[in-house]
C-alpha positions as CSV (number, residue, x, y, z in Angstrom):
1,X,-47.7,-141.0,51.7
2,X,-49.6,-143.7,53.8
3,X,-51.2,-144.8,50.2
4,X,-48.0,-145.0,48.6
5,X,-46.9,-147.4,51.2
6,X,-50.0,-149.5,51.2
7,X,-49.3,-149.9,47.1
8,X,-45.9,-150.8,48.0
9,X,-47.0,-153.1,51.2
10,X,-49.1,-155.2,48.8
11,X,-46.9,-155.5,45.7
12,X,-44.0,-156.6,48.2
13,X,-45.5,-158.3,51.5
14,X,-45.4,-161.9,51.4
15,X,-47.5,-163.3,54.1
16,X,-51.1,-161.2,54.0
17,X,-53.3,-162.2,56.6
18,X,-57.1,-161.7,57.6
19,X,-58.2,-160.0,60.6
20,X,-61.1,-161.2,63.0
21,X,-64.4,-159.0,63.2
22,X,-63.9,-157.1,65.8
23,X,-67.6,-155.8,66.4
24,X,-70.2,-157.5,67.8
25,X,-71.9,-156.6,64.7
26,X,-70.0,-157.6,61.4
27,X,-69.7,-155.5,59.7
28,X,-70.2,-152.3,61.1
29,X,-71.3,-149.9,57.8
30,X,-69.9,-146.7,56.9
31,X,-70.8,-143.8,55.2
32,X,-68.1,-141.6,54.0
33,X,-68.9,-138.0,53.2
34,X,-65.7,-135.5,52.1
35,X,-67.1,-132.1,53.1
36,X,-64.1,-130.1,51.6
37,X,-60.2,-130.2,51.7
38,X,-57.0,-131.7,49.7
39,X,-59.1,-135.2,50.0
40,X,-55.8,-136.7,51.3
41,X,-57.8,-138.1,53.9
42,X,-60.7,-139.7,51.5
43,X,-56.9,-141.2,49.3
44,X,-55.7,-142.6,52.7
45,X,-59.5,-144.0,53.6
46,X,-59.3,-145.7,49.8
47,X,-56.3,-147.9,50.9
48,X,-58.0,-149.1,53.8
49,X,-59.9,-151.1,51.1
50,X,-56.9,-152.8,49.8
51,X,-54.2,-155.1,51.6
52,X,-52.2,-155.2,53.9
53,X,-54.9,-153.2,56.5
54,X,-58.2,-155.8,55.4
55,X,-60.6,-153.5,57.0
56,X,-63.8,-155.7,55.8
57,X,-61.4,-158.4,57.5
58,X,-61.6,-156.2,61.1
59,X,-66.0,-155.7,60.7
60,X,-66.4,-152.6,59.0
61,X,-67.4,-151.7,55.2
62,X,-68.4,-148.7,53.2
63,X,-72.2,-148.3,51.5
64,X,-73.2,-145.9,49.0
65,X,-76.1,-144.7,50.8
66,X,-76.7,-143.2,54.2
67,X,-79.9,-145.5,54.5
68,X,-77.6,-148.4,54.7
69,X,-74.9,-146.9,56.7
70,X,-74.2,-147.4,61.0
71,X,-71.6,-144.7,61.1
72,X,-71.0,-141.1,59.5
73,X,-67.9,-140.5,58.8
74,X,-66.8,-137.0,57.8
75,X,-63.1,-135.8,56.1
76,X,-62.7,-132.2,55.3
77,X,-63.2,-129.0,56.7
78,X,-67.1,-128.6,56.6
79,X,-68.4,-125.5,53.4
80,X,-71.1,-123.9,53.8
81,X,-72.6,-125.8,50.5
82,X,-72.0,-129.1,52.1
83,X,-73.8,-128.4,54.9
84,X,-76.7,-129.5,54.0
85,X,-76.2,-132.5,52.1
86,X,-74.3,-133.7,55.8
87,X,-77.5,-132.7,57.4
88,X,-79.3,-134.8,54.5
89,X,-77.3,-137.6,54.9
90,X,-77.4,-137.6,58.4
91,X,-81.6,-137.5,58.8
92,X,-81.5,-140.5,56.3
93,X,-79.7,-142.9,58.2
94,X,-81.1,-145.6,60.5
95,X,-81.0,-145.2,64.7
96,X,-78.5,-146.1,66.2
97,X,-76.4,-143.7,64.7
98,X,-72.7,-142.2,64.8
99,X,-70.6,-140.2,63.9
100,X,-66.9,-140.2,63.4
101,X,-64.6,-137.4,62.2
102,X,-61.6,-138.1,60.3
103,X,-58.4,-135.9,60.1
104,X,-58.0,-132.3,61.3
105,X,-59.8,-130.2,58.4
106,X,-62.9,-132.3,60.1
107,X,-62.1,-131.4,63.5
108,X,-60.7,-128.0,63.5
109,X,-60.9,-126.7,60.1
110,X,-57.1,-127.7,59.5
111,X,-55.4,-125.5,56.9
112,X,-59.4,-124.3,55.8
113,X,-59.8,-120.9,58.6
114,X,-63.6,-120.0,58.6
115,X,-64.7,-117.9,56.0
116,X,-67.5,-116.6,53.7
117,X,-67.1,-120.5,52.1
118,X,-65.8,-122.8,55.3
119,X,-67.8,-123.2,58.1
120,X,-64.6,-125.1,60.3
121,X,-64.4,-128.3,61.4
122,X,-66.9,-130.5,63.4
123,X,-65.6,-130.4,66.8
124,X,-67.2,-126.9,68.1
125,X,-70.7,-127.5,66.0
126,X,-72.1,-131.3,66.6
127,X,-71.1,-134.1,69.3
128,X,-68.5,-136.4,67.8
129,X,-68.1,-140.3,68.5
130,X,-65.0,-140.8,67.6
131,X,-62.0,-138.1,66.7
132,X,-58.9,-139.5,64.3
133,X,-56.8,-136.7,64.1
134,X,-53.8,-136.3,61.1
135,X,-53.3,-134.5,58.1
136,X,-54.1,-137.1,57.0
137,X,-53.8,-139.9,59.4
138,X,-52.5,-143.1,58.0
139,X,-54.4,-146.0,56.9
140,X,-53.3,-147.9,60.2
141,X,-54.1,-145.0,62.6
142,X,-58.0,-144.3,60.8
143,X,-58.4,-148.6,61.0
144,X,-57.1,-148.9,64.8
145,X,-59.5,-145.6,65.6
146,X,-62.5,-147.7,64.2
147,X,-61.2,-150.7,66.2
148,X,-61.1,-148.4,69.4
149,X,-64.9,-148.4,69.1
150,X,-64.7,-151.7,70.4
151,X,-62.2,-151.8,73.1
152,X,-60.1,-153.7,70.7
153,X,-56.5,-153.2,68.0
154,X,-56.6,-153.8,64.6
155,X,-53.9,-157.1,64.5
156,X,-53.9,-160.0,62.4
157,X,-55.4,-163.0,64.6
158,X,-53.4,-165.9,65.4
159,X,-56.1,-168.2,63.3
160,X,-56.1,-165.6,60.1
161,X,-52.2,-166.2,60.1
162,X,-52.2,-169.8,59.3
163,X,-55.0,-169.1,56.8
164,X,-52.8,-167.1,54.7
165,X,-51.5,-168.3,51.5
């Protein structure tokens, strides 16, 4: 739902505006790793791409490779055949490292009960930075969760609004 309203945000808002970095570092890298589930939170991480939520606007971008990345961030209840490429991707990326967890297959298990296949969520097995619970959680709610890292909230600045076209 959240991605049909970002479509629908874009097409119809008139006055987009860019955010100010909100990290001391800018941008803060992510690497995004869908362990198992619907992948309704990996859709709903996809719109934070597009306007209105300008997350390379607030500091933070997506890499392709764990070598490049600050930040983990798992959706999806964790299989067992995912397991260890998370592990993989985890021993390849750079200290200081996170980790962030992303709707409630990744920290619970969500719908996904433990079984031969699922291994649960993330909470009970490894120590998690930051928790963004939903199923999924909106755009707004995953971009104001990274923005917690930093004390601060994902809103336009005052400066980025009479930038806009």
């Amino acid at each position: 739902m959240g991605l049909i309203r970002a479509v629908f945000d874009a097409a119809f808002k008139q006055d987009m505006r860019r955010m100010k970095p909100v990290g001391p570092r800018w941008p803060l890298l992510l690497f995004h790793v869908d362990t198992g589930g619907c992948g309704g939170c990996g859709m709903e991480l996809q719109a934070l791409r597009y306007a209105p939520y300008d997350m390379e606007g607030a500091g933070f971008g997506f890499v392709t490779s764990p070598r490049n990345a600050d930040v983990l961030l798992i959706t999806g209840a964790l299989t067992r055949a995912m397991a260890p490429v998370l592990e993989a991707a985890w021993q390849a990326m750079p200290t200081p490292k996170g980790l962030i967890a992303v709707g409630s297959c990744a920290l619970d298990g969500g719908m996904f009960p433990e079984n031969y296949t699922v291994l649960g969520g993330l909470e009970r097995r490894v120590s998690i930075d930051l928790k963004i619970p939903g199923c999924p959680p909106a755009p707004q709610d995953v971009l104001n969760g990274l923005c917690s890292l930093f004390g601060k909230q994902a809103v336009p600045s005052k400066e980025a609004e009479t930038s806009a076209v």
